[in-house]
Backbone as JSON Lines, residues from 0, in Angstrom:
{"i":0,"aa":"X","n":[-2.56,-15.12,-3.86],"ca":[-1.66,-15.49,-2.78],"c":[-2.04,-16.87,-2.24]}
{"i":1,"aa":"X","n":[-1.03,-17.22,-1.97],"ca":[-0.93,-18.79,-1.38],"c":[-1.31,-18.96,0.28]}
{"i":2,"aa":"X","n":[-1.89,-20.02,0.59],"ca":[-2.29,-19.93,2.18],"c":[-1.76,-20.31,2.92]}
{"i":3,"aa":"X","n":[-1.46,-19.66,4.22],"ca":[-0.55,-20.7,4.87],"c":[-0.61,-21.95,5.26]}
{"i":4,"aa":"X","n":[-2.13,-22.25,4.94],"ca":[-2.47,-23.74,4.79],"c":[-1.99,-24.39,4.29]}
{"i":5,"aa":"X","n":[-2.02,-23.69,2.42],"ca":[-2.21,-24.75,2.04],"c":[-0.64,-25.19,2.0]}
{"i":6,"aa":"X","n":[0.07,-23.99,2.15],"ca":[1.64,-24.32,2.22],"c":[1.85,-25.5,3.34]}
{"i":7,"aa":"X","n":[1.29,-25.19,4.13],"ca":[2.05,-26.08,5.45],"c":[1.31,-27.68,5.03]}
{"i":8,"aa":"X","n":[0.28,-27.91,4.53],"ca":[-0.17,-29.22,3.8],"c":[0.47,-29.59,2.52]}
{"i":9,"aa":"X","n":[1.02,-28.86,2.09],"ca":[2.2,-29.3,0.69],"c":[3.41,-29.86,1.38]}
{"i":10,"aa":"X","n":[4.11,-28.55,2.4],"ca":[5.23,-29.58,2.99],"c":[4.62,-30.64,3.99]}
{"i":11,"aa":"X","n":[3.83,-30.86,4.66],"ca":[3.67,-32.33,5.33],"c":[3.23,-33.15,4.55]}
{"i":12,"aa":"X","n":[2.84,-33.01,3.32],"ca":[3.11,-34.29,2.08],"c":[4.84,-34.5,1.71]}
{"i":13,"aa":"X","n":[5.26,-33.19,1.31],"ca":[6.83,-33.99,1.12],"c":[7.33,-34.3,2.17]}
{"i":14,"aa":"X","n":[6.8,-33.54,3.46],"ca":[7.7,-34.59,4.7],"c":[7.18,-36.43,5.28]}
{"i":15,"aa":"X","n":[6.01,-36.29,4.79],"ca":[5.19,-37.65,4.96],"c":[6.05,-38.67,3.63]}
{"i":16,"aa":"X","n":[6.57,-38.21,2.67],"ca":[7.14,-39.07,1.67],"c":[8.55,-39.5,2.11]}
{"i":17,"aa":"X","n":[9.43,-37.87,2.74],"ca":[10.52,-38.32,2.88],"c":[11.18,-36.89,2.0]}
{"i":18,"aa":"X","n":[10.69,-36.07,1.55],"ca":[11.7,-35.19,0.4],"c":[12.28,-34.43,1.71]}
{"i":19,"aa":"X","n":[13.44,-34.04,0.91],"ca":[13.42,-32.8,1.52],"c":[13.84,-31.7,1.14]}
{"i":20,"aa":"X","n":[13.0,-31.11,-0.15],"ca":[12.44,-30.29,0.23],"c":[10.68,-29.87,-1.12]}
{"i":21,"aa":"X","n":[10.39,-28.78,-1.4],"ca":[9.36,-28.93,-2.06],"c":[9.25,-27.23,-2.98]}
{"i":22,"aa":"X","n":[8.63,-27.31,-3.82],"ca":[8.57,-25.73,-4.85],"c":[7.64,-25.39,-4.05]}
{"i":23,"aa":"X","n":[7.35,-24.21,-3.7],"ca":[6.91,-23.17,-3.57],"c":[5.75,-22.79,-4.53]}
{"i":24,"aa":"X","n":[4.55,-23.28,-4.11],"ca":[3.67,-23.12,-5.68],"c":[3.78,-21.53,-6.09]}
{"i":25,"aa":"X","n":[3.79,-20.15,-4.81],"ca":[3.55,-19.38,-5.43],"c":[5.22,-18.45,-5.93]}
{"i":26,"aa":"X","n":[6.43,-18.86,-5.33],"ca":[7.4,-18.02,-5.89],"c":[8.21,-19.23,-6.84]}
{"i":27,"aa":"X","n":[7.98,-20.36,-6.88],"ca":[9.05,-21.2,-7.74],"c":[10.2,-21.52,-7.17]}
{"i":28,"aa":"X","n":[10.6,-21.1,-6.3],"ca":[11.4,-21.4,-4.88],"c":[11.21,-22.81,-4.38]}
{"i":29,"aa":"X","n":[12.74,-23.33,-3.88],"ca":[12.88,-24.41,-3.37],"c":[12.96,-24.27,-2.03]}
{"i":30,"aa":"X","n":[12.14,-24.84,-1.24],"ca":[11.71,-24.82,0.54],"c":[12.57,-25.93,0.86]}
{"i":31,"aa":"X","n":[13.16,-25.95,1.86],"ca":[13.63,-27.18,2.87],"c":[12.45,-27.77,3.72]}
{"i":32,"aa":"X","n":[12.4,-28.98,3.62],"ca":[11.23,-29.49,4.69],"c":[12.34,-29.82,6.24]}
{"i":33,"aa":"X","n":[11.43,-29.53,6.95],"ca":[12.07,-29.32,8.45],"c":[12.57,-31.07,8.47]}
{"i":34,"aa":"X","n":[11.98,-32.01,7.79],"ca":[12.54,-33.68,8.07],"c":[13.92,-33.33,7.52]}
{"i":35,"aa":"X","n":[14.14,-32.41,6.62],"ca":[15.82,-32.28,6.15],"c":[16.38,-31.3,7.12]}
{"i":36,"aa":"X","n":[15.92,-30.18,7.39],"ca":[16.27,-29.39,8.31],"c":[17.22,-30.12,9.46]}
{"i":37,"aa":"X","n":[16.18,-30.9,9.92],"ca":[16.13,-31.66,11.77],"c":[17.06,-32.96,11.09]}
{"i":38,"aa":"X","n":[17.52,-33.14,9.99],"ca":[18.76,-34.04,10.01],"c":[19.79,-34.02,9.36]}
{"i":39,"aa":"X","n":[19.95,-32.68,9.26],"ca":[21.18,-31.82,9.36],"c":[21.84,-31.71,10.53]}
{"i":40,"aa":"X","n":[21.0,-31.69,11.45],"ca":[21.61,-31.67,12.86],"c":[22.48,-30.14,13.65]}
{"i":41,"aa":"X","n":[21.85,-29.26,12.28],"ca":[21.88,-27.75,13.14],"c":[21.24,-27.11,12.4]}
{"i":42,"aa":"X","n":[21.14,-25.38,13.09],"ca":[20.52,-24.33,12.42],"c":[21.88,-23.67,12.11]}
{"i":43,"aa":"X","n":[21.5,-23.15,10.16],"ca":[22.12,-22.72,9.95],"c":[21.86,-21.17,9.96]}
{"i":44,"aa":"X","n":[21.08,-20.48,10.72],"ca":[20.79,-18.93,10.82],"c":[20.13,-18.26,9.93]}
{"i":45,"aa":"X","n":[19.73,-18.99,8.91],"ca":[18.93,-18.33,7.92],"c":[17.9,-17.68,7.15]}
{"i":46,"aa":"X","n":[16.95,-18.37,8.21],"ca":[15.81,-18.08,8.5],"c":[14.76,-19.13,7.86]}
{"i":47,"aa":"X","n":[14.86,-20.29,7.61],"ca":[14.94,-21.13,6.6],"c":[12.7,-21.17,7.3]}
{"i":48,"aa":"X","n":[11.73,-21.51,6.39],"ca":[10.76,-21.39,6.37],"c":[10.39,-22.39,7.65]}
{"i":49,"aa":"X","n":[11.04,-23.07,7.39],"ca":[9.96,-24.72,8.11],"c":[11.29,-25.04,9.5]}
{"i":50,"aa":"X","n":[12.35,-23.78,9.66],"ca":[13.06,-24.51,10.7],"c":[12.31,-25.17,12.03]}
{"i":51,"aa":"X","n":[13.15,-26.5,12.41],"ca":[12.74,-26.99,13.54],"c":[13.25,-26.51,15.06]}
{"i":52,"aa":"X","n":[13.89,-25.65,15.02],"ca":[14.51,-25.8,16.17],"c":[14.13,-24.59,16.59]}
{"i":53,"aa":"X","n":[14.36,-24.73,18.7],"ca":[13.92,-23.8,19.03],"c":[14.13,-22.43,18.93]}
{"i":54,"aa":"X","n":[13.18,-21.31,19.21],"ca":[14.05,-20.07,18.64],"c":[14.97,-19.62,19.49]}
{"i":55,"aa":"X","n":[15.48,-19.78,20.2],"ca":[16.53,-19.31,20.86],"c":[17.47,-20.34,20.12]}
{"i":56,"aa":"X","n":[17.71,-21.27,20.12],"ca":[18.55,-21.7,18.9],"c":[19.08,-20.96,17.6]}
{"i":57,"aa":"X","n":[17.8,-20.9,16.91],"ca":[17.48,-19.75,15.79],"c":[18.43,-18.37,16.08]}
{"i":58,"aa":"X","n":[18.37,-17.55,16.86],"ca":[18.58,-17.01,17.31],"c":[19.84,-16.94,17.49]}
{"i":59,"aa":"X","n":[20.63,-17.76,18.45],"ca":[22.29,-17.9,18.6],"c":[22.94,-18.21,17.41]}
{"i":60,"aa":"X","n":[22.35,-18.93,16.33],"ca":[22.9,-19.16,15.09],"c":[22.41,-18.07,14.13]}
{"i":61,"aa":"X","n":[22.56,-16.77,14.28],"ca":[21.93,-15.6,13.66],"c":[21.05,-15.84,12.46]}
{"i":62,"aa":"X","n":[19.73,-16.32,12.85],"ca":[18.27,-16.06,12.25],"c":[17.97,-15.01,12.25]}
{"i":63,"aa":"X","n":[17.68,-13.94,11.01],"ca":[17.08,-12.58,11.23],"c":[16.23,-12.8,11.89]}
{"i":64,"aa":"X","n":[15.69,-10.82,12.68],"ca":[14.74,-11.01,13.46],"c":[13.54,-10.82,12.6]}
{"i":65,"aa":"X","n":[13.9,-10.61,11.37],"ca":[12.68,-10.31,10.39],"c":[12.27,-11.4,9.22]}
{"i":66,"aa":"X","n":[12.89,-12.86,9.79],"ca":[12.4,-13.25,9.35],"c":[11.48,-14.69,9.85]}
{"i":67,"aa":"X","n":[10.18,-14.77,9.05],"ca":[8.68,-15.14,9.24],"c":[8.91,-16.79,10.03]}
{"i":68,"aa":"X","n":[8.43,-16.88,11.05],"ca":[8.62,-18.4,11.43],"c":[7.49,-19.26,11.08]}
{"i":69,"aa":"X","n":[7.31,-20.2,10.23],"ca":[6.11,-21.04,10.22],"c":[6.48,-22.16,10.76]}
{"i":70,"aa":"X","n":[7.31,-22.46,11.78],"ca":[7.88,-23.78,12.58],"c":[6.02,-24.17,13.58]}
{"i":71,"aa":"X","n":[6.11,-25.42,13.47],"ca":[4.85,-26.21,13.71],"c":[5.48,-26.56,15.51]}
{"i":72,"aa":"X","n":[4.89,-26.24,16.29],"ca":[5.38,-27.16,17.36],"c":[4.72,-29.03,17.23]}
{"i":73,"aa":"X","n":[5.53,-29.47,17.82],"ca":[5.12,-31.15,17.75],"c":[4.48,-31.95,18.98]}
């Protein structure tokens, strides 16, 4: 299993470059980095890994409640 370290240091390399977004070393899955997220300019309810916005945001734009938030405050 993958750490949440080291995950959250993989996406602040693709967000330090500019991607947006990055594989998933352990499912092969494509992640959104919150720099694409946050310029989109909404939540789309999805529960998306790295969303930026607050959870009550999250929330009004139906984010499950089951799903995992790894949002970084800034």
């Amino acid at each position: 299993m993958v750490s949440r370290e080291r995950i959250l240091k993989i996406h602040d390399a693709a967000s330090a470059r500019g991607d947006n977004s990055y594989i998933d070393p352990e499912t092969g899955l494509l992640v959104m980095t919150a720099h694409y997220l946050e310029e989109r300019k909404f939540c789309c309810g999805t529960g998306c890994r790295h969303c930026p916005y607050e959870p009550e945001v999250q929330t009004q734009a139906g984010r499950p409640g089951d799903a995992p938030s790894w949002q970084q405050r800034r």
